[in-house]
C-alpha positions in Angstrom: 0.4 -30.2 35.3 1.4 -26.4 35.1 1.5 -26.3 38.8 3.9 -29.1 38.9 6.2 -27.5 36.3 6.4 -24.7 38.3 7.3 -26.3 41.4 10.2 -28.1 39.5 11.5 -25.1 37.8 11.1 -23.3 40.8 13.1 -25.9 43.0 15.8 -26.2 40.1 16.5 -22.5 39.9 16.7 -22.6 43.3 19.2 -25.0 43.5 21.3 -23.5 41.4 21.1 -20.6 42.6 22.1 -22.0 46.2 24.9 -23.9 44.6 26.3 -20.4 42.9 26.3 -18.9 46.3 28.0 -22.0 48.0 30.6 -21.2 44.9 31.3 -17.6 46.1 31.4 -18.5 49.3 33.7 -20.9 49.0 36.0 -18.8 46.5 35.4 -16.0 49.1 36.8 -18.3 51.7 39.9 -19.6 49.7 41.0 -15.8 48.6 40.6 -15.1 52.7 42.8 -18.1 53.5 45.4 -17.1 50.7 45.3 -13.5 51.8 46.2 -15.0 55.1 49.0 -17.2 54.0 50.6 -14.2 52.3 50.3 -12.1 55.3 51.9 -14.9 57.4 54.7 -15.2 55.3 55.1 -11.4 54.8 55.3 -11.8 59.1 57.6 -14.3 58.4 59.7 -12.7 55.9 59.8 -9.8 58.1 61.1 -11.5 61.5 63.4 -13.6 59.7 65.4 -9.9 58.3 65.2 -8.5 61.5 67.2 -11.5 63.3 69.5 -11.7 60.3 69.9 -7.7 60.7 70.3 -8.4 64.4 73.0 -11.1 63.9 74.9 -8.4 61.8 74.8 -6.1 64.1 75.8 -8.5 66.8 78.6 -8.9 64.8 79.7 -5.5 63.9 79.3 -4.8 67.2 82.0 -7.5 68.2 85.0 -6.7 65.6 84.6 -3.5 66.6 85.1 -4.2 70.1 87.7 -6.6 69.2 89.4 -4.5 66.9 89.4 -1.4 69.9 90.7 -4.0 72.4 93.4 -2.1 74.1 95.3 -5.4 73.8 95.0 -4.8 69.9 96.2 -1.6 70.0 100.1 -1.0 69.4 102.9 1.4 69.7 103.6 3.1 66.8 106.2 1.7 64.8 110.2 2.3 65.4 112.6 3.1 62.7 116.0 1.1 63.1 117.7 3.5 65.3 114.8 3.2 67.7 113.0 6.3 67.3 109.3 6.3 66.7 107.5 7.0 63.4 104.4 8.9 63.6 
């Protein structure tokens, strides 16, 4: 009878022991997949500044040329008796 006890406490600790470790593992595996997901979206965060800092500069880049277009750039101005103002 004692030997039979032992068996079944011996099988139940076992079993909860296994199910404890299935726990960690599986916490272990869903901190792993959210560590993951952040570093994805830190990836993502980081591409999608670049392009918008990429789109500014596109941008900057193109009023200034637009602004320094010689077609842009005028005479100075003349007073009413035609002579230049500097």
């Amino acid at each position: 009878m004692k030997e039979i006890d032992i068996r079944m406490l011996y099988n139940n600790v076992f079993l909860k022991m296994k199910s404890v470790m299935s726990k960690n593992i599986l916490k272990d595996n869903l901190i792993a997949l959210q560590e993951q997901k952040i570093m994805f979206l830190e990836k993502e965060i980081y591409l999608f500044k670049k392009e918008i800092e990429d789109m500014v500069q596109f941008y900057d880049d193109k009023s200034e040329a637009f602004l320094n277009h010689p077609s842009k750039k005028k005479d100075p101005p003349f007073n009413f008796l035609g002579n230049k103002l500097e």
